[in-house]
BALOBA-1460 file (C-alpha; in Angstrom, 3 decimals):
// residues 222
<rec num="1" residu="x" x="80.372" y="118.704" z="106.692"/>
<rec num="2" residu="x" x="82.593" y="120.144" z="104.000"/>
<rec num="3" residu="x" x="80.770" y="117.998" z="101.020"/>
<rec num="4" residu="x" x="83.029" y="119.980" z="98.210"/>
<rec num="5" residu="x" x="86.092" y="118.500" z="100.094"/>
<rec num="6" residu="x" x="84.414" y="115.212" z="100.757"/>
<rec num="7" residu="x" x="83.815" y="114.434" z="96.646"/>
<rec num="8" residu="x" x="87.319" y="116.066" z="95.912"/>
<rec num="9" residu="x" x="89.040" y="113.626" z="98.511"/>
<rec num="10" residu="x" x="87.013" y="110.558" z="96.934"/>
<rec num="11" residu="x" x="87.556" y="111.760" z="93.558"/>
<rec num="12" residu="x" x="91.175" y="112.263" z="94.921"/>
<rec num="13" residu="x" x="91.045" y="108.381" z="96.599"/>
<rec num="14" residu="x" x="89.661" y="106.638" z="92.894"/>
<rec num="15" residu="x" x="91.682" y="108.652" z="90.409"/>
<rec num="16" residu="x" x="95.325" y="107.359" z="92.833"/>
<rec num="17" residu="x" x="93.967" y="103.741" z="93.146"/>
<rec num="18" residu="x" x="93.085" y="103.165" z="89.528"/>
<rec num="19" residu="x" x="97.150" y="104.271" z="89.129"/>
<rec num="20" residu="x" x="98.499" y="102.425" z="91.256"/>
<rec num="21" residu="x" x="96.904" y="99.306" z="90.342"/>
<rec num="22" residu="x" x="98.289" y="100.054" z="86.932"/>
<rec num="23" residu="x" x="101.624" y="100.310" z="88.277"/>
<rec num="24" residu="x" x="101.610" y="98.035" z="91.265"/>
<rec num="25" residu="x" x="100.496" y="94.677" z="89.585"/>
<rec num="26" residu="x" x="103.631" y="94.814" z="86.859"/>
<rec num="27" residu="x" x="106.243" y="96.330" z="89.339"/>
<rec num="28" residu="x" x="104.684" y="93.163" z="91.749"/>
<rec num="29" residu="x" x="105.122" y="90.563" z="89.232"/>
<rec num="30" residu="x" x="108.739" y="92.252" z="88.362"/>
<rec num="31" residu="x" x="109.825" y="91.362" z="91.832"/>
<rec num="32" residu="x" x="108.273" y="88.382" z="92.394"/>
<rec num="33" residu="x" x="109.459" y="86.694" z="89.270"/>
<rec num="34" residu="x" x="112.331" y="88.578" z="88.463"/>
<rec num="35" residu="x" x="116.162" y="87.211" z="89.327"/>
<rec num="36" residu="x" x="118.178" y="90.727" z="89.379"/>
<rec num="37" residu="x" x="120.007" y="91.957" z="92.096"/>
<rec num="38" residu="x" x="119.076" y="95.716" z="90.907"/>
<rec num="39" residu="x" x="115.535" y="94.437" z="91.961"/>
<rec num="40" residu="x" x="116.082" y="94.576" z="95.315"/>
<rec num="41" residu="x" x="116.975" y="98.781" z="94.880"/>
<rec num="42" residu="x" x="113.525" y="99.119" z="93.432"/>
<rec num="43" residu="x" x="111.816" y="97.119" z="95.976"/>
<rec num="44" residu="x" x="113.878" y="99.222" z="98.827"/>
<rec num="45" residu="x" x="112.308" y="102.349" z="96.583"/>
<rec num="46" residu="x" x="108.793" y="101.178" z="96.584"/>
<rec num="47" residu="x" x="108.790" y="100.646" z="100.180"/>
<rec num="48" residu="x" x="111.019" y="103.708" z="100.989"/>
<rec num="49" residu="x" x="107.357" y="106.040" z="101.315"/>
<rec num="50" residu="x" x="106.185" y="103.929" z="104.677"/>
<rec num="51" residu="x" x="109.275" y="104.879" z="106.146"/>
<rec num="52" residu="x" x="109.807" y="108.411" z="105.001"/>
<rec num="53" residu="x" x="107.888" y="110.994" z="106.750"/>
<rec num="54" residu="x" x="105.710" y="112.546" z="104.772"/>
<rec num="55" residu="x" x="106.330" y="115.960" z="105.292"/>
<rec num="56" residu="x" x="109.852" y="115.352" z="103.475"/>
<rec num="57" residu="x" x="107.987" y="113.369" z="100.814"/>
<rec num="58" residu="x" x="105.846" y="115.920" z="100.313"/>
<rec num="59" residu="x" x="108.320" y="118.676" z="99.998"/>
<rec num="60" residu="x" x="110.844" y="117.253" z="97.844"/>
<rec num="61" residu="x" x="107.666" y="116.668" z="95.487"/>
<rec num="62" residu="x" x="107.188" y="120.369" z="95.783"/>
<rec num="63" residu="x" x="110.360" y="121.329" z="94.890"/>
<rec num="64" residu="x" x="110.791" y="118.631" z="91.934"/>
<rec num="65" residu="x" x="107.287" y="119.783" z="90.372"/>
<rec num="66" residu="x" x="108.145" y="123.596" z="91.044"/>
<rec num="67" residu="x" x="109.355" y="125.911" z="88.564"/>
<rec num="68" residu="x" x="113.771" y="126.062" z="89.913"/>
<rec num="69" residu="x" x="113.428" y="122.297" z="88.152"/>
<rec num="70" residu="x" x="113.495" y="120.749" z="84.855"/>
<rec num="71" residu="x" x="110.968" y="118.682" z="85.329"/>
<rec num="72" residu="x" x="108.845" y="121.225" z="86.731"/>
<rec num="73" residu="x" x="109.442" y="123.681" z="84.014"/>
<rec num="74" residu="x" x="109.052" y="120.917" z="81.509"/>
<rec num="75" residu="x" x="105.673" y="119.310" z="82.928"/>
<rec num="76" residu="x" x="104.143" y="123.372" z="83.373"/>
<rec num="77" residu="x" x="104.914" y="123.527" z="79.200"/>
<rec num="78" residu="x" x="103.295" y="120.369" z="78.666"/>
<rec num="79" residu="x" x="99.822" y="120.827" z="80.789"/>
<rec num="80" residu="x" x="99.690" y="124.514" z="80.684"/>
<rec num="81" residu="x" x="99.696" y="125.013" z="84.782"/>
<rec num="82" residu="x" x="102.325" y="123.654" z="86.751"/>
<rec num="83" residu="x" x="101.710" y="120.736" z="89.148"/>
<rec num="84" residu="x" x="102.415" y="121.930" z="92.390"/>
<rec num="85" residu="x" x="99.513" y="123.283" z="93.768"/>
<rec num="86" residu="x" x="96.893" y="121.751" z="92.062"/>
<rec num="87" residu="x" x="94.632" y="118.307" z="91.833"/>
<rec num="88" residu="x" x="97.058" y="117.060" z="89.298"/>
<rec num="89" residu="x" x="99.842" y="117.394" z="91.555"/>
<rec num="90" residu="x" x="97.976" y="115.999" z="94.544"/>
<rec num="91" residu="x" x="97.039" y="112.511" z="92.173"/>
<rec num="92" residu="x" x="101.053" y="112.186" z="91.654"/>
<rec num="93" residu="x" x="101.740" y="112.688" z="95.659"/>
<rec num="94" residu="x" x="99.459" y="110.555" z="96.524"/>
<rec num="95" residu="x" x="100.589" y="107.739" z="93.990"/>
<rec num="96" residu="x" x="103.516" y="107.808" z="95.297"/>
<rec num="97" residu="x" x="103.294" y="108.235" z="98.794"/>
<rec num="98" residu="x" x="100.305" y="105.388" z="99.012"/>
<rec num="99" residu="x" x="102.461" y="103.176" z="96.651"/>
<rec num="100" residu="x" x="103.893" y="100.924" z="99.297"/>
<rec num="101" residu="x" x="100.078" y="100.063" z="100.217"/>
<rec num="102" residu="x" x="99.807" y="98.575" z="97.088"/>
<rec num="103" residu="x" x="103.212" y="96.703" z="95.770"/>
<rec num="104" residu="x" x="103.709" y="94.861" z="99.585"/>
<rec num="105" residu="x" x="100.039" y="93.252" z="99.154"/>
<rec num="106" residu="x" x="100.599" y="91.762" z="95.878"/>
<rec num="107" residu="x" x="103.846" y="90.697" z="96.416"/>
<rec num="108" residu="x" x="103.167" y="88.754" z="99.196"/>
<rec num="109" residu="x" x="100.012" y="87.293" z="97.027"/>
<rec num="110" residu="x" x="101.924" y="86.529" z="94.244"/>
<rec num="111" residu="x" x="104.882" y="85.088" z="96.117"/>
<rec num="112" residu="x" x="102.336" y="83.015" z="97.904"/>
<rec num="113" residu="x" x="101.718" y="81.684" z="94.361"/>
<rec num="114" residu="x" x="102.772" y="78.083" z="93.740"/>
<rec num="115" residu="x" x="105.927" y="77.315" z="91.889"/>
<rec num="116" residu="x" x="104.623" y="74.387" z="89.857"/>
<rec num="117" residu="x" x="101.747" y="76.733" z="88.658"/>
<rec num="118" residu="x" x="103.800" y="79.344" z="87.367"/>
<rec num="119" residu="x" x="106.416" y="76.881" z="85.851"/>
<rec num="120" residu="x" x="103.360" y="75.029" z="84.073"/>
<rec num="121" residu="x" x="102.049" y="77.914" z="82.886"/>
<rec num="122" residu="x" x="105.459" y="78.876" z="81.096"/>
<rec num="123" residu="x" x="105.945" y="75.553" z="79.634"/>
<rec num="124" residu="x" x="102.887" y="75.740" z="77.887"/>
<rec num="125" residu="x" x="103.758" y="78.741" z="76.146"/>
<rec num="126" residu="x" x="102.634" y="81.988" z="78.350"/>
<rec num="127" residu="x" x="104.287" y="85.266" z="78.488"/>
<rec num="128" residu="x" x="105.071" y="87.257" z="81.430"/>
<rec num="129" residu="x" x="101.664" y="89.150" z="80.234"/>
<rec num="130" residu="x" x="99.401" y="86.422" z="80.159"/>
<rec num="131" residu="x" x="101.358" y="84.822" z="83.564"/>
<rec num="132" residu="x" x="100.379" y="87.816" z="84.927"/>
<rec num="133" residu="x" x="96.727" y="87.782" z="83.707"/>
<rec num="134" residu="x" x="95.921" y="84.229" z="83.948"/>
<rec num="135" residu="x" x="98.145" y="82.846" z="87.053"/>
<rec num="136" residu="x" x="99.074" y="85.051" z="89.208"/>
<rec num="137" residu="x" x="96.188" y="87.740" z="89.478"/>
<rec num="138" residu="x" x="93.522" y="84.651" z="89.416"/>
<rec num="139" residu="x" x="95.049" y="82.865" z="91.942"/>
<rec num="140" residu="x" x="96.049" y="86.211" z="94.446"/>
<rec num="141" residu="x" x="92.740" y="88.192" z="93.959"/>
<rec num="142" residu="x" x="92.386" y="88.405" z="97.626"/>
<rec num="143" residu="x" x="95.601" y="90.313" z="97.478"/>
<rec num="144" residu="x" x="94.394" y="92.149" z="94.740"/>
<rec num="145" residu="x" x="91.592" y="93.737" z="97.023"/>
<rec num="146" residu="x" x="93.494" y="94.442" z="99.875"/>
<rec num="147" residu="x" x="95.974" y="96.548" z="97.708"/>
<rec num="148" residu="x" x="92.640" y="98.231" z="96.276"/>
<rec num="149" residu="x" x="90.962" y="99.148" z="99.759"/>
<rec num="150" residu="x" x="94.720" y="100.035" z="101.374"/>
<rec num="151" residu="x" x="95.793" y="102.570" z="98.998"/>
<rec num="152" residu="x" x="92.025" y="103.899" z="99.189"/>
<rec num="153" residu="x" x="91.909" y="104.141" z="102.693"/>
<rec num="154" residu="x" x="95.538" y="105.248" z="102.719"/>
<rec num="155" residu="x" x="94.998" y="108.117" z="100.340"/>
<rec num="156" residu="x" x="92.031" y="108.937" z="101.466"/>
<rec num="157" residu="x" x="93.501" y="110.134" z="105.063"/>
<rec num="158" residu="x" x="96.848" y="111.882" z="104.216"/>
<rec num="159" residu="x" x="97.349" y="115.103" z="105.389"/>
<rec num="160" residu="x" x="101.128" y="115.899" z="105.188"/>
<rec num="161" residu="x" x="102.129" y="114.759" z="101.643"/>
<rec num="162" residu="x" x="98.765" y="116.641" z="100.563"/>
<rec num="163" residu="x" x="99.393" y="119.582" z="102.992"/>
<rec num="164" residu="x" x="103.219" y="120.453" z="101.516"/>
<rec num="165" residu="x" x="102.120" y="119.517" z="97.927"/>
<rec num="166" residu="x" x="98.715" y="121.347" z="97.695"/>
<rec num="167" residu="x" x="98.661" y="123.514" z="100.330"/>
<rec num="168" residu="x" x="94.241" y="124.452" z="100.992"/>
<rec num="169" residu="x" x="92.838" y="125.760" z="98.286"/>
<rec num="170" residu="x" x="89.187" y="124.734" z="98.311"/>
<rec num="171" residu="x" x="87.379" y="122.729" z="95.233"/>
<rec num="172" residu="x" x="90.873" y="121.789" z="94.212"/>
<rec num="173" residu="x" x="93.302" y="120.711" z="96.622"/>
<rec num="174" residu="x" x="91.143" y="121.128" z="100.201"/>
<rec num="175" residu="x" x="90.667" y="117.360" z="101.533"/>
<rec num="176" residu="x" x="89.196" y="116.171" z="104.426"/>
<rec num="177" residu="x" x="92.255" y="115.887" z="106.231"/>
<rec num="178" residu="x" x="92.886" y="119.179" z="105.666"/>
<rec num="179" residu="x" x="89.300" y="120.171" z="106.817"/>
<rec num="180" residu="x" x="90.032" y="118.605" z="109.883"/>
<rec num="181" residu="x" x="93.348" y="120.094" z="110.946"/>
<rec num="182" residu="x" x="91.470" y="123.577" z="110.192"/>
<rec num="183" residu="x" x="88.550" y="123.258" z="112.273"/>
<rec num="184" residu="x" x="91.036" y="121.677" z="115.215"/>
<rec num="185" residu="x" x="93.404" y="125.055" z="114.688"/>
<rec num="186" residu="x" x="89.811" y="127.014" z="114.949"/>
<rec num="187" residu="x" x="88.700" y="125.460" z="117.737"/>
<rec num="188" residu="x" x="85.613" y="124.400" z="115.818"/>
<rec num="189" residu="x" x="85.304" y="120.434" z="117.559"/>
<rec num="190" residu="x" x="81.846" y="120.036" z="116.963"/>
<rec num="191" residu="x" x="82.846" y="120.105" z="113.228"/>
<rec num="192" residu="x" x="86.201" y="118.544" z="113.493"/>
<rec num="193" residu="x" x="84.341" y="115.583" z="115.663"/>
<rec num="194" residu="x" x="81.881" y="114.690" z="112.586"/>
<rec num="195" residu="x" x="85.067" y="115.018" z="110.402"/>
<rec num="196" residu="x" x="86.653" y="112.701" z="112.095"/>
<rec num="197" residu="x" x="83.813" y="110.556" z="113.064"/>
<rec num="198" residu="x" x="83.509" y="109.974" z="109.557"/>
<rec num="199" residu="x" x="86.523" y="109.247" z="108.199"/>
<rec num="200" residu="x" x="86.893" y="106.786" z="111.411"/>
<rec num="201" residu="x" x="83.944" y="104.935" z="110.089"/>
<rec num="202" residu="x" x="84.221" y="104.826" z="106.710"/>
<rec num="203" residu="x" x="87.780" y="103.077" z="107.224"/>
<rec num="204" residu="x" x="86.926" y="100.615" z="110.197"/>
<rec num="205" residu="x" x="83.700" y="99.812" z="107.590"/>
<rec num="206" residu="x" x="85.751" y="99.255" z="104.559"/>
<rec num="207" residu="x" x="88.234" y="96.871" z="106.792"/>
<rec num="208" residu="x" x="85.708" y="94.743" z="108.704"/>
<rec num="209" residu="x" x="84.516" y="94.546" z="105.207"/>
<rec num="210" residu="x" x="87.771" y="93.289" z="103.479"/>
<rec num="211" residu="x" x="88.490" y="90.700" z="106.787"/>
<rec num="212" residu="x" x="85.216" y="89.505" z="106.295"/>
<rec num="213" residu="x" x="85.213" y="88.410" z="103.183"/>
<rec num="214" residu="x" x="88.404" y="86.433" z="104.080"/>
<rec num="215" residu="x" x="86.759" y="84.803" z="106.803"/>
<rec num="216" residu="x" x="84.163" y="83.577" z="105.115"/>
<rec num="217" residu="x" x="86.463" y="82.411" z="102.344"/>
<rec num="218" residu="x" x="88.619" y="80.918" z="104.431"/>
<rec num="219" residu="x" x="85.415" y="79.265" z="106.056"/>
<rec num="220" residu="x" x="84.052" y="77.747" z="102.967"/>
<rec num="221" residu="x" x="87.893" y="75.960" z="102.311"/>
<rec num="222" residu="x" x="87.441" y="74.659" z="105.423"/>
């Protein structure tokens, strides 16, 4: 087992989640609540990444955080090392390319929040920050944990957005994914089997986990 690749892709897995939660939950409550017909572009954008293959994704990524860019120039003179290439770079691809695994959970759990809830909460005063805060995350929490172990699980198997972004350098951009498609190309399935073995188990764990914990919620409504 590759345990320098193992802590980078769960360093990798945390550092994306904690981002996209801070992203996902206002963007969610934007869509849910919002009235604009521009809103249904951004939605169409936020899901566009489960559609798009990743190797694309990844490369036009690449090519936006290189050097030829603006933005790439620009971000290189602001960190001091440009993007592409790096763990930095890999956090961003991954944000965006697991950000579909976390808007389409909490939209559904917030749109699955009662009308007369939300309307008495704005007649007594609240802000779309506290509706957010005190309606709609309380009341879709289960959501809330879904969207947490999906873009986890998500990020912690991607191999093409993190292949054309990071390439395989090792302590810095090497994830398991990437261990695993280089053991396969060396013939090395002994390896690749525990690889895999483990990522297969820590994901079928983490999901018998979250269904479980709906059951028995569901159970004790009952």
């Amino acid at each position: 087992m590759d345990w320098q690749a193992l802590w980078l892709t769960l360093r990798l897995a945390t550092a994306t989640t904690a981002i996209l939660l801070a992203v996902a939950v206002p963007l969610a409550a934007v869509l849910v609540l919002g009235r604009a017909r521009w809103l249904a572009v951004v939605e169409a954008l936020a899901t566009l990444p489960l559609v798009l293959p990743p190797t694309v994704l990844g490369f036009f990524l690449l090519v936006l955080l290189g050097p030829r860019t603006a933005i790439g120039r620009g971000l290189t003179s602001l960190l001091g090392h440009p993007l592409a290439f790096s763990f930095s770079g890999l956090v961003v691809g991954s944000a965006i390319y697991s950000l579909p695994f976390a808007v389409q959970p909490l939209v559904a759990g917030f749109a699955a929040v009662p009308t007369a809830l939300v309307d008495a909460a704005r007649l007594l005063g609240a802000g779309p920050l506290r509706l957010v805060h005190t309606v709609l995350v309380p009341v879709a929490r289960r959501s809330l944990v879904t969207a947490v172990v999906l873009s986890f699980l998500h990020t912690v198997g991607e191999f093409g957005v993190v292949l054309m972004i990071g390439g395989d350098i090792p302590g810095s951009t090497r994830t398991l994914s990437i261990v695993l498609y280089n053991q396969v190309e060396n013939f090395d399935y002994g390896a690749a089997y525990r690889t895999a073995a483990l990522l297969l188990s820590f994901s079928v764990i983490a999901l018998a986990a979250l269904y479980a914990t709906g059951q028995a919620r569901g159970g004790r409504r009952a």
